[in-house]
DOFIDREN-714184 format. One line per 8 residues: number of its first residue (from 1); for each residue z, y, x of C-alpha. Coordinates in Angstrom, 3 decimals. Example, Ala and Ser with C-alpha at 12.3 -4.5 7.8 and 13.67 -1.06 7.14 Angstrom:
DOFIDREN-714184
1) 7.800,-4.500,12.300 | 7.140,-1.060,13.670
END
This chain:
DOFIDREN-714184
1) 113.334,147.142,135.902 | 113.484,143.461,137.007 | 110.008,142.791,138.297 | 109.010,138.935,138.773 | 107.273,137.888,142.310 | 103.740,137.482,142.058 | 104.456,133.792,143.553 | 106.744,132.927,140.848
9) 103.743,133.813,137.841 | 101.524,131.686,139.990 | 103.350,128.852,140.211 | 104.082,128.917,136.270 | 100.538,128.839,135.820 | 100.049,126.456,138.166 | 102.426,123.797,135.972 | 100.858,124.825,132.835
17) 97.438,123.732,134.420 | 98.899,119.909,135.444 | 100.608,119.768,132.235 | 98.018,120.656,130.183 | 95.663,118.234,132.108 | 98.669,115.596,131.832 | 98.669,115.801,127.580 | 94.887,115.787,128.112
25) 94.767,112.854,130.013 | 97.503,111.095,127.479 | 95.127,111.860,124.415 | 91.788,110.940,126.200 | 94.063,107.292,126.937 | 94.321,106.888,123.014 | 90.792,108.709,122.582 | 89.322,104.748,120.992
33) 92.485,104.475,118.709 | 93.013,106.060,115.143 | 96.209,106.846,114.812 | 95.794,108.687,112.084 | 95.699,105.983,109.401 | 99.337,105.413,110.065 | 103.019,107.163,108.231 | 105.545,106.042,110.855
41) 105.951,106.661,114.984 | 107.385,103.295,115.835 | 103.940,101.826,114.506 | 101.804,104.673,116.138 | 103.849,103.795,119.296 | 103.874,99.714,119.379 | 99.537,100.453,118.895 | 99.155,102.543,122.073
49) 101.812,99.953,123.825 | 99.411,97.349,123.041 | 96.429,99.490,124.158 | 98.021,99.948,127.140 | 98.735,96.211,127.992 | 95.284,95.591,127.182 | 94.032,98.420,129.626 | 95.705,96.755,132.699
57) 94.276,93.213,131.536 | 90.997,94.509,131.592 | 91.708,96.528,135.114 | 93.428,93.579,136.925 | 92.967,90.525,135.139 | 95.182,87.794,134.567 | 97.226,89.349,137.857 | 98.475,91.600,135.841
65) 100.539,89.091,133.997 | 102.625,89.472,137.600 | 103.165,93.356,136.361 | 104.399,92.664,132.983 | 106.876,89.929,134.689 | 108.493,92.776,136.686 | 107.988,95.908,134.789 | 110.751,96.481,132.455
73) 108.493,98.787,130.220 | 107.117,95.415,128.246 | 110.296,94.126,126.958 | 112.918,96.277,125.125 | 115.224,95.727,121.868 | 112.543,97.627,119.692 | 109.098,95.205,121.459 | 108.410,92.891,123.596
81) 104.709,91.679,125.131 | 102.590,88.648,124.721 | 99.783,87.521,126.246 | 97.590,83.842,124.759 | 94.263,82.414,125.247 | 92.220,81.864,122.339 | 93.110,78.515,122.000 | 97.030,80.012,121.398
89) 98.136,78.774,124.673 | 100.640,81.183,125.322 | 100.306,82.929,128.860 | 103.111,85.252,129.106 | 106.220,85.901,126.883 | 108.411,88.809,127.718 | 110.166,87.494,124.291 | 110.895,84.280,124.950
97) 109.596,82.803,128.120 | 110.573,79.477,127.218 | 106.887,79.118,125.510 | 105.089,79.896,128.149 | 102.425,77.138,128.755 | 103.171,75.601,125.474 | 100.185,75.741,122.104 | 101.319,77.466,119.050
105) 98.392,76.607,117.165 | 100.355,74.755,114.401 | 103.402,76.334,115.073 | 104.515,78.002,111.673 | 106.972,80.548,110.683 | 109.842,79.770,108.607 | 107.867,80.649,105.066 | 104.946,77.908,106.687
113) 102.586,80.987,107.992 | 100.857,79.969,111.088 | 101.164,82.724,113.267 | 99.138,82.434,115.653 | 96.009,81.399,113.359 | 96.945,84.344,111.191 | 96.282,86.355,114.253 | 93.302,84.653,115.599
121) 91.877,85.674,111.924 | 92.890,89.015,112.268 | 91.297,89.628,115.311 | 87.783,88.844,113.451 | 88.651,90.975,110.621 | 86.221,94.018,111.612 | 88.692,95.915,109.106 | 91.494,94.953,110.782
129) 91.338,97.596,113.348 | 94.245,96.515,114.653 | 94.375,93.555,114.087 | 98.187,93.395,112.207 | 99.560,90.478,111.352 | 103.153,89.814,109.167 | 105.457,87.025,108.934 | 109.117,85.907,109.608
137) 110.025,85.515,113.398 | 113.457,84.829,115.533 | 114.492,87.790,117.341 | 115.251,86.986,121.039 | 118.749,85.663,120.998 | 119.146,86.180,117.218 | 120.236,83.267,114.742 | 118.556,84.225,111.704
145) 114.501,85.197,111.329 | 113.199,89.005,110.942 | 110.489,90.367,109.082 | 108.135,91.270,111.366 | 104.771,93.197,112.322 | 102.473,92.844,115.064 | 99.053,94.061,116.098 | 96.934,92.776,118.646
153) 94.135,93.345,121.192 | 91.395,91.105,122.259 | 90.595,91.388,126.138 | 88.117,90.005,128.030 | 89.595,89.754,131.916 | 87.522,90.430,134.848 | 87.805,86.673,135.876 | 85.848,85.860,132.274
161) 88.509,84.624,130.478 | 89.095,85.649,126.901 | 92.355,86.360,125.964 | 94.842,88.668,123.279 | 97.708,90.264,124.049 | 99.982,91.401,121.391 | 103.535,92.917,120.513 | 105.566,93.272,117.384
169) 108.131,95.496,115.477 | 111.159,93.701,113.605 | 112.280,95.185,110.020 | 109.041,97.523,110.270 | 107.645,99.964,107.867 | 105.702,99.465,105.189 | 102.411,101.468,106.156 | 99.683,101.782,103.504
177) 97.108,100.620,105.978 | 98.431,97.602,106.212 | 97.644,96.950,102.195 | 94.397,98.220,102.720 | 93.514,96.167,105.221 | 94.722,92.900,102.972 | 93.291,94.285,99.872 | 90.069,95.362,101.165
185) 89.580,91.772,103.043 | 90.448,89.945,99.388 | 87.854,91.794,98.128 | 85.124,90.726,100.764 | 86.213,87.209,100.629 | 86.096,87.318,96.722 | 82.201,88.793,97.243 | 81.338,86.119,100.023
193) 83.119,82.955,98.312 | 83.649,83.799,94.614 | 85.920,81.807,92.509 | 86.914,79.151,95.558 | 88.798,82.214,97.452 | 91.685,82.565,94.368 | 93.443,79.619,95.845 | 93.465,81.613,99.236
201) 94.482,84.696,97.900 | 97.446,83.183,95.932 | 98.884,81.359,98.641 | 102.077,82.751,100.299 | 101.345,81.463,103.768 | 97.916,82.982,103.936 | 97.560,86.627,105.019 | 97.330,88.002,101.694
209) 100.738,88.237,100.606 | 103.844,89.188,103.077 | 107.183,90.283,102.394 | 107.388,92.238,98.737 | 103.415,92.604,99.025 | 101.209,90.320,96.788 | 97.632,90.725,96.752 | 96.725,90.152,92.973
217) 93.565,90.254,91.138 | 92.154,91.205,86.841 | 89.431,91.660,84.806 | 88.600,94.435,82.830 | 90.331,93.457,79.529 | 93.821,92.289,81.754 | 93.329,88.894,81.897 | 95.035,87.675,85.217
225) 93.856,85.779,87.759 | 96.375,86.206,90.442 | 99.790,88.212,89.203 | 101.113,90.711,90.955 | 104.630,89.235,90.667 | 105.781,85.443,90.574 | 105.876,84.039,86.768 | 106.159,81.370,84.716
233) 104.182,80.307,81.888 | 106.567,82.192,79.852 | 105.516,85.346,80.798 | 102.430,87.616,79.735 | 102.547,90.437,81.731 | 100.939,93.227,79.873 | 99.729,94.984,82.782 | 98.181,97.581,80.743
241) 100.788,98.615,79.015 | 103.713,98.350,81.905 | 105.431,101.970,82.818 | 106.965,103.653,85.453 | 110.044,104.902,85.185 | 108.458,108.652,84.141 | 106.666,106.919,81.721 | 103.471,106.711,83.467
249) 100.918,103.786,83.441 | 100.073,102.608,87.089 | 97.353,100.234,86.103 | 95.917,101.314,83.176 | 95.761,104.711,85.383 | 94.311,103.575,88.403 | 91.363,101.236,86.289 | 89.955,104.513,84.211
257) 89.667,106.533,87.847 | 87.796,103.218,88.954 | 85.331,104.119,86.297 | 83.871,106.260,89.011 | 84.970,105.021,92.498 | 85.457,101.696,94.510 | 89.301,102.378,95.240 | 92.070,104.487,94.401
265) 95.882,104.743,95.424 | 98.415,105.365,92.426 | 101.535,106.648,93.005 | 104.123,105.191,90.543 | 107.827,105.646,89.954 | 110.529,102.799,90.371 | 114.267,102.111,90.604 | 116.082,101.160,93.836
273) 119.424,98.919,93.427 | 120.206,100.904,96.766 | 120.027,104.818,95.612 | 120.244,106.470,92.247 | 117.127,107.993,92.050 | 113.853,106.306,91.755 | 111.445,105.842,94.505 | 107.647,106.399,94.486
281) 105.689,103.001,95.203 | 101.669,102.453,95.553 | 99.525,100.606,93.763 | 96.174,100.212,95.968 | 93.614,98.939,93.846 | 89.597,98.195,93.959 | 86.608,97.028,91.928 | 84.657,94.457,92.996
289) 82.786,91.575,90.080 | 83.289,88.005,90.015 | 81.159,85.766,87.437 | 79.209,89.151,86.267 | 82.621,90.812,85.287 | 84.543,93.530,86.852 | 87.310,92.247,88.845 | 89.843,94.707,89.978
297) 92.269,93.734,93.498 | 94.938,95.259,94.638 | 98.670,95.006,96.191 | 101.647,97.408,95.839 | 103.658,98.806,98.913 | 106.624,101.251,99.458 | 105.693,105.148,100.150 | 107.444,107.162,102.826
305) 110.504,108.141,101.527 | 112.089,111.216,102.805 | 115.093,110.826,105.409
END
């Protein structure tokens, strides 16, 4: 019988010690991060390429805005790096390097979101762990704007200079945490501000609505105070009464289980114009009061769908 050398076992042992202190050391890296809040990998991914960025910022200091320049790793077609001050004076732009030194303080998107206020906001949101941010953006060398996502990370340098870096994802998923995070931060401006935040909340360029989301807030008996879909005066929606395509009631649902809870997610049936079958969407939706009355807020997003 075929008998392996002793040297050969140790040296198999040997690489299963590095590479289980390798994977060790690559969780440990990501130890501050919760990943777990998230469906897709290319959003779990663009957070710890952030991280990362943010890591040799904090190691270096603004010299390491020389690394990024030559390291390939922080621009590819999926992401690319940025790096402002907190004044939005852009620093470094693997991107587009043509707006490096320039202010995008006022600069908007093309649906009038300004970016990089949207993103100085988001850094302050403590329940924006993230801090995401989502609005319409030119690929590099593209002609028409892409839906995007980005998240960010506030660093403070060695030298004492305050800056975030950020990178984003074009087309990306819709994640559920990213309708918590809007949903839950209408309801704390509702609490703090009252009736003066609906104007806020209702606006497309603010925060609070991106894409097919639409933060929207009711009372108890279904009066509207921010639909959950664009209408004209001609049209009541019933919320109460509206069904799913199973016959199921998303909203009148989701208020009864409110009855004994702050939040819920409702899973709700829908057609697709681009497959035959209906697709589950999610209604995320808390209780919060606003003039003495219960107020419910909430947005709908798109569940995983299976491949």
């Amino acid at each position: 019988m075929f008998r392996r050398p002793a040297f050969l076992s140790d040296l198999v042992r040997l690489l299963c010690f590095f590479a289980w202190l390798l994977l060790g050391a690559c969780e440990s890296r990501y130890d501050d991060l919760d990943l777990s809040v998230y469906d897709y990998r290319d959003t779990r991914n663009l957070v710890r390429f952030v991280h990362d960025a943010a890591r040799v910022l904090e190691r270096e200091g603004l010299s390491g805005l020389e690394e990024f320049r030559t390291d390939k790793r922080y621009r590819s077609p999926d992401r690319y790096l940025y790096v402002y001050d907190m004044q939005a004076n852009n620093l470094y732009h693997a991107g587009m390097p043509s707006l490096e030194g320039k202010n995008l303080y006022e600069v908007t998107d093309i649906n009038g979101k300004k970016v990089s206020q949207l993103i100085l906001q988001a850094l302050d949101d403590p329940g924006n762990r993230h801090a995401w941010v989502h609005y319409t953006w030119w690929a590099p060398g593209s002609f028409y704007p892409v839906p995007k996502s980005s998240c960010h990370a506030r660093v403070t340098t060695p030298e004492g200079v305050e800056v975030y870096v950020g990178a984003g994802m074009d087309f990306p998923h819709e994640e559920k945490e990213f309708v918590r995070i809007v949903v839950d931060g209408a309801v704390r401006l509702i609490e703090t501000s009252g009736e003066q935040a609906l104007a806020e909340l209702a606006d497309p360029r603010s925060c609070w609505n991106y894409r097919d989301v639409r933060v929207f807030a009711f009372f108890r008996d279904g009066r509207l105070l921010i639909s959950p879909v664009v209408q004209d005066s001609l049209l009541q929606l019933q919320l109460f009464e509206c069904r799913d395509e199973v016959g199921h009631k998303p909203f009148a649902s989701a208020v009864n289980r409110l009855d004994t809870r702050e939040r819920v997610w409702e899973v709700f049936m829908v057609r697709s114009r681009y497959q035959r079958t209906p697709v589950k969407k999610c209604l995320y939706l808390c209780r919060t009061s606003l003039g003495g009355q219960d107020l419910f807020v909430g947005a709908i997003t798109d569940l995983p769908q299976p491949p």
